[in-house]
N, C-alpha and C positions, 0 to 999 in steps of 0.2 A: 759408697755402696759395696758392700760384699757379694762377689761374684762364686758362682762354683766355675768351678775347670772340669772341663770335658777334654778329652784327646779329638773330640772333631763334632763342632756343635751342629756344623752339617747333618749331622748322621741324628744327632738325637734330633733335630728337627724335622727329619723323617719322623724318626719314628712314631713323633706327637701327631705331626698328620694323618699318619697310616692310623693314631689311634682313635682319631677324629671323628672315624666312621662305625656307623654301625655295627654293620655288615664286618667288617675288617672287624671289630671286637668280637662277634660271634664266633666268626672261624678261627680265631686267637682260644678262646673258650672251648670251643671243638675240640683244637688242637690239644688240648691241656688233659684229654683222655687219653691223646695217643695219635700217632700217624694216624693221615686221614690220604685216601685218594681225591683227586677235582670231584671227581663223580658224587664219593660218599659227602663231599662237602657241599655239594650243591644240590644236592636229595632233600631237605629238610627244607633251606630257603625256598625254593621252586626257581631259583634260579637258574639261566641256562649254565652250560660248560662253561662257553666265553665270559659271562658274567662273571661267576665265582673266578674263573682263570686270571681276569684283572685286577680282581680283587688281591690275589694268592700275589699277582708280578708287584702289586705296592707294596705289601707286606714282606716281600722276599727283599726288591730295591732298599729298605728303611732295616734291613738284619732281622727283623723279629720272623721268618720262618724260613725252612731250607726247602728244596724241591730239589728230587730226584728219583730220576727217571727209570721205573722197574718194568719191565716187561713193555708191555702199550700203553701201563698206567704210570700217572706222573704222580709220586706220592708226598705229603706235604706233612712238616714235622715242625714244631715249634722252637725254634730258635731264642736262645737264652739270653743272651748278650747284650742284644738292646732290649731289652727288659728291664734287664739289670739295671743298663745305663740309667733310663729312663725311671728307674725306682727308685734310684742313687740323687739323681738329682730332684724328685720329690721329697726325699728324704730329707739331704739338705736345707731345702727353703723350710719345711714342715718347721725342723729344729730350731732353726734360726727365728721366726716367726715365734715360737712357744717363748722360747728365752726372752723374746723382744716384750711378748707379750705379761711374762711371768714379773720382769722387770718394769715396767708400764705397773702392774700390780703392788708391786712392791712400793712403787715409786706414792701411788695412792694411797697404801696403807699407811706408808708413813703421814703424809700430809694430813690425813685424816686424823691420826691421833695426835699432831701437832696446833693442830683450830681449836680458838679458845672462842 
């Protein structure tokens, strides 16, 4: 079986977790217009502080967003990296899978124009 390599499958098993959730994909989406404070991130959900807040500590723990601390407000930015990871190793499987597949294809074309 053909594996991908990761420098820390740890870390990308965050990250799938953290992507797991709903909520955790909304404010990932959020984020994708720009810094957001807990506040402005929890405006929309009707979520309290603490809620979004737990949400934001997964998403931080697994790399995909940073937090830091301006003024009183704690402001949250989207962090690329595990992203990346995470899109890398989708990437991966996709290609392998197509060739596996294109190959499977080919394998029937020929058969088929070999039946008499």
């Amino acid at each position: 079986m053909v594996q991908q390599q990761t420098s820390d499958p740890a870390l990308l098993d965050r990250a799938f977790a953290a992507l797991a959730d709903e909520t955790r994909r909304g404010v990932l989406t959020r984020l994708g217009s720009g810094a957001a404070t807990i506040t402005e991130l929890a405006a929309p959900s009707g979520m309290t502080l603490t809620g979004i807040r737990k949400h934001v500590d997964v998403l931080e723990a697994a790399g995909l967003v940073t937090t830091e601390k301006v003024g009183r407000a704690r402001q949250v930015s989207l962090g690329t990296e595990r992203l990346d990871d995470a899109m890398a190793w989708i990437t991966f499987y996709q290609r392998l899978w197509e060739r596996r597949l294109d190959g499977l294809d080919a394998y029937f074309t020929l058969t088929k124009g070999t039946e008499s």
